[in-house]
N, CA, C and O of each residue as an XYZ file, in Angstrom:
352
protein
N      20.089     -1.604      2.243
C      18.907     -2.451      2.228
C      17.715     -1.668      2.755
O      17.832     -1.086      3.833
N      16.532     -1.610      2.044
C      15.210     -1.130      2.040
C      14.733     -1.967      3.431
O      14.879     -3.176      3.605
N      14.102     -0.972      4.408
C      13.440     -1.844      5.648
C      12.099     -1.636      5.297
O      12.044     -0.415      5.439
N      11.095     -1.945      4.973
C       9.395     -2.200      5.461
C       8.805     -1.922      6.598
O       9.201     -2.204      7.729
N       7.855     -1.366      6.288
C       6.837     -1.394      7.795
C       5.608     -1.750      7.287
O       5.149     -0.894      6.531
N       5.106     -2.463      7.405
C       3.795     -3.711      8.154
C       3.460     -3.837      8.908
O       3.956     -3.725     10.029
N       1.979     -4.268      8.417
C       0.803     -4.609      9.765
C      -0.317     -5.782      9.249
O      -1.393     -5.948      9.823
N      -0.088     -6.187      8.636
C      -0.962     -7.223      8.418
C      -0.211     -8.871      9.571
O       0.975     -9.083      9.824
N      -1.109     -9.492      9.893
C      -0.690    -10.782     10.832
C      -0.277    -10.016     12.133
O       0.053    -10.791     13.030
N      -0.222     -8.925     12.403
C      -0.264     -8.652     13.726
C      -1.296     -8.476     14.666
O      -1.952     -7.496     14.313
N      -1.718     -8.940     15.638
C      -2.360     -8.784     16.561
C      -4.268     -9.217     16.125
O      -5.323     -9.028     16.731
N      -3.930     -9.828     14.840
C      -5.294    -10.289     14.154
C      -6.524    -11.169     15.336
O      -6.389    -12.160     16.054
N      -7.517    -10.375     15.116
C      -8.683    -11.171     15.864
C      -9.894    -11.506     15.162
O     -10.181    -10.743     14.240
N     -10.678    -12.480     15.386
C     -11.440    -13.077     14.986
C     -12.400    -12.074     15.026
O     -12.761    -11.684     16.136
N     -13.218    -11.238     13.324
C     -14.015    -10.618     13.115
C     -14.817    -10.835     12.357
O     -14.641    -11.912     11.789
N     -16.117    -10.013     11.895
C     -17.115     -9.947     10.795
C     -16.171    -10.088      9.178
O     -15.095     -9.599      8.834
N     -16.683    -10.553      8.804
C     -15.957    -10.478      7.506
C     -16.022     -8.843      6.856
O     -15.373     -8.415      5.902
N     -16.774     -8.285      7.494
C     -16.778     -6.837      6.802
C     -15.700     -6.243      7.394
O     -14.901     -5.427      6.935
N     -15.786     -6.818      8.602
C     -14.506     -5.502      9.459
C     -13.086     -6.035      8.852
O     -12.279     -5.189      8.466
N     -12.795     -7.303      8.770
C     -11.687     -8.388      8.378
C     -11.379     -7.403      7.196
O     -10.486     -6.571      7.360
N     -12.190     -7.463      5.812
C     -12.017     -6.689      4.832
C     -11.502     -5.134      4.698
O     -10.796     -4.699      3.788
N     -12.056     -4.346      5.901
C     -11.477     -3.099      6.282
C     -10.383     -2.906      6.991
O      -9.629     -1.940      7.110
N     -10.416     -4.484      7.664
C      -9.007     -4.214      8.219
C      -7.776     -4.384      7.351
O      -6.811     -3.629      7.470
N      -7.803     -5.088      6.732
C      -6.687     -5.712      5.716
C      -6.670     -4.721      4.834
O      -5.539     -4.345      4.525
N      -8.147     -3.825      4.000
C      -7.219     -2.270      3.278
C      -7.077     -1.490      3.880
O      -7.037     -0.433      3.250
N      -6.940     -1.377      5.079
C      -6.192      0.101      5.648
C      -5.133     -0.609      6.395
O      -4.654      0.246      7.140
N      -4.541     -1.691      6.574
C      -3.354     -1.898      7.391
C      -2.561     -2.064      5.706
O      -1.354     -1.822      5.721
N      -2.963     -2.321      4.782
C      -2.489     -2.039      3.325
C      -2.156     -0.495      3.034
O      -1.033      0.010      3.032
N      -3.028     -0.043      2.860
C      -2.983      1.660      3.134
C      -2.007      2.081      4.230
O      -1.192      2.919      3.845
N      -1.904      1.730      5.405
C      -0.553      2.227      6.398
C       0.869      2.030      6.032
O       1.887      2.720      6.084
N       0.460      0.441      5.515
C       1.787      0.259      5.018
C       2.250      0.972      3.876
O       3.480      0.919      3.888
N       1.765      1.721      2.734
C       2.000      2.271      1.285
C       2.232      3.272      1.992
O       3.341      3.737      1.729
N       1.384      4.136      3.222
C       1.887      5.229      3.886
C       3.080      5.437      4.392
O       3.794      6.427      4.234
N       3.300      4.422      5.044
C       4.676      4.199      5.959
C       6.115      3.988      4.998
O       7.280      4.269      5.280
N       5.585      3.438      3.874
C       6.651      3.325      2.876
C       6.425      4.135      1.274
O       6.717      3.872      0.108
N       5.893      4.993      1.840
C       5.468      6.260      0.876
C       6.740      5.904     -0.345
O       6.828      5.132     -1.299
N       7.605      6.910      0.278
C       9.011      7.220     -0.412
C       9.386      6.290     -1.201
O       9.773      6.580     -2.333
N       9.345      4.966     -0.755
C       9.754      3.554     -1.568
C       8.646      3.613     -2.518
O       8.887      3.828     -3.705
N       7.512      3.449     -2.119
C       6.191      3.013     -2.797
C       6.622      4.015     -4.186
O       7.220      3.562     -5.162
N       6.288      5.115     -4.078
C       6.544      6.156     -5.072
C       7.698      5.904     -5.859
O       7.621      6.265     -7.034
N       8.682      5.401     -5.504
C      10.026      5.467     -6.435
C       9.640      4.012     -7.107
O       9.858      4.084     -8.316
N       9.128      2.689     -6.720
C       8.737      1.566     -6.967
C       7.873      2.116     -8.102
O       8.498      2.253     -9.154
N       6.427      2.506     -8.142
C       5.256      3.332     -9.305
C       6.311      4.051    -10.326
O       5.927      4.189    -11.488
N       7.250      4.388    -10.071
C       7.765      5.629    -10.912
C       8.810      4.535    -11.752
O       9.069      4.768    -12.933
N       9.159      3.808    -11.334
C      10.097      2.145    -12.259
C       9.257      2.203    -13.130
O       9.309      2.888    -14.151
N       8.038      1.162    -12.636
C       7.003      0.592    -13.364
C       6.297      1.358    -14.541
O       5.864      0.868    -15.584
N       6.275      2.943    -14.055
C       6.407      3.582    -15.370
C       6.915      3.634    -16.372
O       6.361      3.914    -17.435
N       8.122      3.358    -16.198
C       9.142      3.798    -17.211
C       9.466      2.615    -17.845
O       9.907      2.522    -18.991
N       9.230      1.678    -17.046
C       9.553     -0.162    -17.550
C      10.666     -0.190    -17.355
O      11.437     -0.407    -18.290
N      11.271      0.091    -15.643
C      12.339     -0.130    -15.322
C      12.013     -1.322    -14.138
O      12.806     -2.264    -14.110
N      11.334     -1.322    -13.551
C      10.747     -2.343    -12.133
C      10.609     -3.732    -12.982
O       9.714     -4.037    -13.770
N      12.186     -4.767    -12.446
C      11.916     -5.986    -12.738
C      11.878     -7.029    -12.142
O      11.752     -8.133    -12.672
N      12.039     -6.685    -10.318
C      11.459     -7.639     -9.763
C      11.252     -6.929     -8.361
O      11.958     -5.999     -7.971
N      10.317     -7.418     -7.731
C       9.821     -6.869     -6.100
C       9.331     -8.207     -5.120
O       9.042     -9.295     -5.618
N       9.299     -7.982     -3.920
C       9.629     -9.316     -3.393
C       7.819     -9.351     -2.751
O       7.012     -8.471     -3.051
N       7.459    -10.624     -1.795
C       6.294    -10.791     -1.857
C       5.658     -9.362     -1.153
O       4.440     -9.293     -1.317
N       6.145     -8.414     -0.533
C       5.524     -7.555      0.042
C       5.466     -6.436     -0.575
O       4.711     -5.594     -0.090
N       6.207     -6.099     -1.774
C       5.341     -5.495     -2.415
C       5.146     -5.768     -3.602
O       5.164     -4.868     -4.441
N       4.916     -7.065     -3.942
C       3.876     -7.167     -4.972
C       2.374     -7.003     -4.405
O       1.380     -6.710     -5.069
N       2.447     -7.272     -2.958
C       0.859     -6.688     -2.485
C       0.518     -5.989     -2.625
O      -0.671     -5.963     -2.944
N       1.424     -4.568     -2.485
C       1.382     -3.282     -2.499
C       1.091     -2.895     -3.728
O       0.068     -2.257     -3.975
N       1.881     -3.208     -4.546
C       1.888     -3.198     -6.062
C       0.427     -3.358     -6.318
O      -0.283     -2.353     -6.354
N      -0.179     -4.800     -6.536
C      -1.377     -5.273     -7.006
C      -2.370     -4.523     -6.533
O      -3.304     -4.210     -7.272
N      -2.303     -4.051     -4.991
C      -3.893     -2.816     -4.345
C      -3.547     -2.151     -4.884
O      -4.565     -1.644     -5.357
N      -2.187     -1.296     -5.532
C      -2.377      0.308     -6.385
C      -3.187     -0.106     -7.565
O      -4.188      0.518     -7.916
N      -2.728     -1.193     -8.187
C      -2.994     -1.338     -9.680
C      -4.366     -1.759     -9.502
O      -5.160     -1.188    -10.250
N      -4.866     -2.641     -8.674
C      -6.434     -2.971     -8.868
C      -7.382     -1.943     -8.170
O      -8.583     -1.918     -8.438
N      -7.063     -1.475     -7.670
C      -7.511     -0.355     -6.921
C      -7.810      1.250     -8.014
O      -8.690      2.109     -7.957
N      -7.001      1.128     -8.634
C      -6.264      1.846     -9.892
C      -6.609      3.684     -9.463
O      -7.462      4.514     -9.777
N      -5.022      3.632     -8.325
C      -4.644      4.536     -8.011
C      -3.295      4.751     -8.544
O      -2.377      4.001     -8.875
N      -3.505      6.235     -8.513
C      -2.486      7.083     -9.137
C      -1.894      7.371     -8.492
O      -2.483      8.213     -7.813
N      -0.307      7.140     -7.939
C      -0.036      7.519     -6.609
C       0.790      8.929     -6.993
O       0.771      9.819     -6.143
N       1.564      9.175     -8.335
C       1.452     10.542     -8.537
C       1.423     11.595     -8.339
O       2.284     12.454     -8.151
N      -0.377     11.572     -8.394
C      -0.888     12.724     -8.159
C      -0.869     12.935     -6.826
O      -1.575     13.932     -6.679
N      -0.316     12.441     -5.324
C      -0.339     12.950     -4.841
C       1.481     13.674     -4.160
O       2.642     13.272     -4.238
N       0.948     14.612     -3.678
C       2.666     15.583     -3.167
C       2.289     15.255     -1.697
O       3.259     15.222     -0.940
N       1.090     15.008     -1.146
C       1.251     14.703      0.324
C       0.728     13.409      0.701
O      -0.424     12.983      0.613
N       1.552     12.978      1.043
C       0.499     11.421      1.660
C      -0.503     11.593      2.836
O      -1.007     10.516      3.154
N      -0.838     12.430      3.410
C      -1.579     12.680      4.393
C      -3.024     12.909      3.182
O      -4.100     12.654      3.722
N      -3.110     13.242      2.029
C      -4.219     13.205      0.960
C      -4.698     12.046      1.082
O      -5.721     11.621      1.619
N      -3.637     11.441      0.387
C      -3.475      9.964      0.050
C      -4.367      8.999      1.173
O      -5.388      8.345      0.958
N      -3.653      9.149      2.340
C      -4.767      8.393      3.328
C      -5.918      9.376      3.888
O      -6.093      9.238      5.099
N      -6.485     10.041      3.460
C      -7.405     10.767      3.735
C      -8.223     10.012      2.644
O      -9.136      9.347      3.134
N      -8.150      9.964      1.642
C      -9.019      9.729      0.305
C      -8.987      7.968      0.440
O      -9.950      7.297      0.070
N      -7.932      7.450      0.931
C      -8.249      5.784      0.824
C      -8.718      5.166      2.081
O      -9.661      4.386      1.952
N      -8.097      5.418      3.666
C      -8.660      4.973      4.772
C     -10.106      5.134      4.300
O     -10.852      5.878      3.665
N     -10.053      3.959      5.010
C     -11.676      3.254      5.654
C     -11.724      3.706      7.044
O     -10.881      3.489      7.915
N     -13.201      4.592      7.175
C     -13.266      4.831      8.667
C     -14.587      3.784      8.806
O     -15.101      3.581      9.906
């Protein structure tokens, strides 16, 4: 069994809606980080039209690659990866 790591609903405080918004894509972004390896083998299904079902946490994941419309691919290091998507 696949374990997750998440951060969204933790330790949430009452902010600007701008910061709220930055917070929620980069605790999105940690999590695709943190579950790189999965994330990548999950993108690499969906390629092939093998991915036929994923549970609510990562269809989140899922939906920010695809609307976001990142290539996760192209990258060989995830340290890129959150370099190019974190929000500072």
């Amino acid at each position: 069994m696949q374990q997750h790591v998440f951060f969204q609903n933790i330790g949430r405080k009452q902010a600007t809606l701008k910061q709220n918004s930055t917070y929620l894509h980069n605790s999105t972004i940690l999590e695709i980080v943190n579950n790189w390896f999965y994330i990548k083998q999950m993108m690499h299904k969906y390629k092939e039209e093998k991915l036929h079902e994923v549970d609510i946490l990562e269809k989140e994941w899922f939906d920010f690659i695809l609307q976001n419309d990142i290539n996760i691919e192209k990258y060989e290091k995830v340290d890129k990866f959150m370099d190019d998507y974190l929000k500072k």
